[in-house]
N, C-alpha and C positions, 0 to 999 in steps of 0.2 A: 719420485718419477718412475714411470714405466719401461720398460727396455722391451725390445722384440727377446723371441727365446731360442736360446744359446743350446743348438743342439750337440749332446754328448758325444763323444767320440769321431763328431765330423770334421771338417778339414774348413778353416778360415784363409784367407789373403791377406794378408800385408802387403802394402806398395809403401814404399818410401825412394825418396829423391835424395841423390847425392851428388856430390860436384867429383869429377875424376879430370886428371890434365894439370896444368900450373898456368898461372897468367891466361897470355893469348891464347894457348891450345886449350884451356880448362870447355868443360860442358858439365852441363847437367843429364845425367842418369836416371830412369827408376829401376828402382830392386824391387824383384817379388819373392816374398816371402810366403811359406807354407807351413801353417800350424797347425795342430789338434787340441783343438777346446774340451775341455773338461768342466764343466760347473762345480763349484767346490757349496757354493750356498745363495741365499739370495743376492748377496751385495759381489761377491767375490767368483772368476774364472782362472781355472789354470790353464796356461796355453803352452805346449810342448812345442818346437821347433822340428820340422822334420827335415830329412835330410835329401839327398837328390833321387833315391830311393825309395824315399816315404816311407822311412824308420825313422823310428823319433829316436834323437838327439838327447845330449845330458844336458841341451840347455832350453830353460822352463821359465818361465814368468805368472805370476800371480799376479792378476790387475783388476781393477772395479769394472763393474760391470759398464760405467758410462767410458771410462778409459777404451774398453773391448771394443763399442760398438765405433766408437771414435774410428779405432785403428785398423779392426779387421774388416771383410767381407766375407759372407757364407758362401761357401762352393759346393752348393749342391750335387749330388752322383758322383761328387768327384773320385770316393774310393771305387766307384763301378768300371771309372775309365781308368784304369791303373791295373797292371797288372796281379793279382793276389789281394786287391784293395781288398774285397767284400770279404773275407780269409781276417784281412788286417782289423778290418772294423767289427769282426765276430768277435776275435778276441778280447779287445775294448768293453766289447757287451758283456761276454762271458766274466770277463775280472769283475764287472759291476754285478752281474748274480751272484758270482760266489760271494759275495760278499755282506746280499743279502740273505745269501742260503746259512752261510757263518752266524748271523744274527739274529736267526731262526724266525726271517721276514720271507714265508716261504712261498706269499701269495706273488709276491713282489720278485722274488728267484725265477718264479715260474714264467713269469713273463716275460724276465728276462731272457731266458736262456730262449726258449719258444722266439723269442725278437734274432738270434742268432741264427739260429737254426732257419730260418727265415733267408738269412745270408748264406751259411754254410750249413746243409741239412746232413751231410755227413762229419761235423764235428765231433771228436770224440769226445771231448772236452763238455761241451753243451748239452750232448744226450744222456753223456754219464751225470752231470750235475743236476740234469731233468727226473731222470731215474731216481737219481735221490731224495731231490724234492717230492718227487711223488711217494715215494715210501715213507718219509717225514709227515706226511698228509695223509698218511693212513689210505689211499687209493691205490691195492695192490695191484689191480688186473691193468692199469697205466703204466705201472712200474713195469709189470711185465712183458707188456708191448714193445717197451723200450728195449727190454732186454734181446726180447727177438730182434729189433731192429738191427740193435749192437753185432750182432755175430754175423750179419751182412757186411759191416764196414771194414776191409780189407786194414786201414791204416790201424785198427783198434790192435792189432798184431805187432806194437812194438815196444820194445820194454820201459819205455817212459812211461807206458799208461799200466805198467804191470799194478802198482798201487791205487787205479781207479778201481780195476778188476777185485784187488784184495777189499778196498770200501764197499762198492756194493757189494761183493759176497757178504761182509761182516752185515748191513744191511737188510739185507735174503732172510740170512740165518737167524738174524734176530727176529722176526717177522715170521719165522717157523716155515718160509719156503726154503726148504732145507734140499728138495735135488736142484734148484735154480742157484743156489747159493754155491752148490761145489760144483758145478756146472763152471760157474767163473773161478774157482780156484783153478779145474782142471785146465781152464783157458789161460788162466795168467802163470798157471809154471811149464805147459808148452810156451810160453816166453822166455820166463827164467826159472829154469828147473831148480836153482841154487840157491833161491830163498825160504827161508828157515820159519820166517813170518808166515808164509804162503803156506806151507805143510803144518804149521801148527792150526791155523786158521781152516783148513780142510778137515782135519784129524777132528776138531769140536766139533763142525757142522756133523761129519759122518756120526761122530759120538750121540748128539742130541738127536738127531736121526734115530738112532736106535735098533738101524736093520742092519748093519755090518761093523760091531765092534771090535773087529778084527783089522779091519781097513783101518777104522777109527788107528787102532795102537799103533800100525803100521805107518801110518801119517806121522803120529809125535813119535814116532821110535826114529824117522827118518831128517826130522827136525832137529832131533840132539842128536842125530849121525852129523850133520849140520855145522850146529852149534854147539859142541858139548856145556857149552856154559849158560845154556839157556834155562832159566830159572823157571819160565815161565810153563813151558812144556814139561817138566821133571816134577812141580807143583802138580800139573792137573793128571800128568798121570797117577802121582800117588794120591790124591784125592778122590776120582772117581774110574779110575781104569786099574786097579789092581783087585785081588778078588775079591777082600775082604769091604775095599771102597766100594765096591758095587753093588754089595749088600748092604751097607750102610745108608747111603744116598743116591739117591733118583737121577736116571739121565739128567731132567731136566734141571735139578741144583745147578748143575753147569755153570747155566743161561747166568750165573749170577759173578761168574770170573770176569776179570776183563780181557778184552779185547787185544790183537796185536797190530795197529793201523799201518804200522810203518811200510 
């Protein structure tokens, strides 16, 4: 049998009837219930309970899809009439990109997020996941759009999102846009001046780069001022930043270290 379809991260209705009172005072009651549907597969819905604030709750239910349509109704716009709704249902969207973006479903991220951004067009979240996607697809002059966009968005300025900044740099750099790349490091340690990830991650791009190997040492010199325990940084400088390293092997050997995402 066929069901109507069960839109992702929208908000359903529950009404149920209750008796409140004892004996002669008892009555009948409706409760209305508010949950956010999730499709989990064809036959099966998760439904989250939200709270008086329309935050979802720890309590969840998994029911068949004829169970669903039994019990709930759809509440169309409803995150629009909510204060921060459309904010709330970006997110929902966004964790469903990343997650195709994670399983290198990139055509399917893209839509994603675009579907977000759509709700919230200064998400930082969406546009840096867009970014990515689009650098995963080999479409750099997109990625790059994005990135101009990025450095208009006021909230991109707060240190939660300092490791979006270190991702696409790592990104950039790989891709050989290497001033866009320390562009966003420069961006994410006027955040936090204090990570050690961030200056090692700068210190390559400048390196591969190849126009200021000075900057480049100064970057990982500043990393293990940091960290003194960082392995990572003490490695690449004696591999290809001392002098005898530098004669032996090409900027670009680099490109073949790994990364520091954290």
């Amino acid at each position: 049998m066929s069901y109507p379809k069960v839109f992702a991260g929208e908000v359903y209705l529950e009404r149920t009837e209750v008796t409140v009172g004892y004996l002669d005072t008892s009555r009948k009651t409706a409760l209305e219930n508010y949950w956010r549907a999730d499709p989990l597969d064809e036959d099966r819905v998760k439904v989250v309970l939200l709270d008086l604030n329309d935050e979802p709750t720890d309590l969840w239910e998994i029911v068949s899809r004829r169970e669903f349509h039994q019990r709930f109704m759809h509440q169309p716009g409803y995150w629009n009439k909510t204060k921060g709704g459309k904010q709330r249902l970006a997110e929902v969207i966004i964790d469903r990109a990343d997650e195709h973006y994670d399983n290198k479903e990139y055509l399917s991220a893209e839509y994603e997020y675009k579907n977000a951004l759509r709700l919230d067009e200064e998400s930082v979240r969406a546009n840096f996941g867009l970014g990515l996607t689009y650098m995963a697809q080999g479409e750099i002059e997109k990625a790059r759009d994005v990135f101009f966009r990025l450095a208009n968005i006021q909230a991109v300025y707060s240190p939660q999102h300092k490791h979006l900044f270190n991702e696409f740099g790592i990104q950039l750099r790989r891709s050989g846009l290497y001033n866009e790349a320390m562009e966003h490091y420069h961006r994410a340690l006027t955040i936090v001046g204090s990570d050690e990830n961030l200056w090692f991650n700068l210190g390559r791009a400048l390196h591969e780069d190849g126009h200021r190997p000075d900057l480049a040492r100064r970057a990982m010199d500043r990393a293990l001022a940091l960290n003194p325990a960082m392995l990572e940084a003490q490695a690449y400088i004696n591999r290809f930043m001392t002098d005898q390293a530098q004669g032996d092997e090409p900027a670009a050997a680099a490109t073949e270290q790994g990364d520091l995402a954290r």
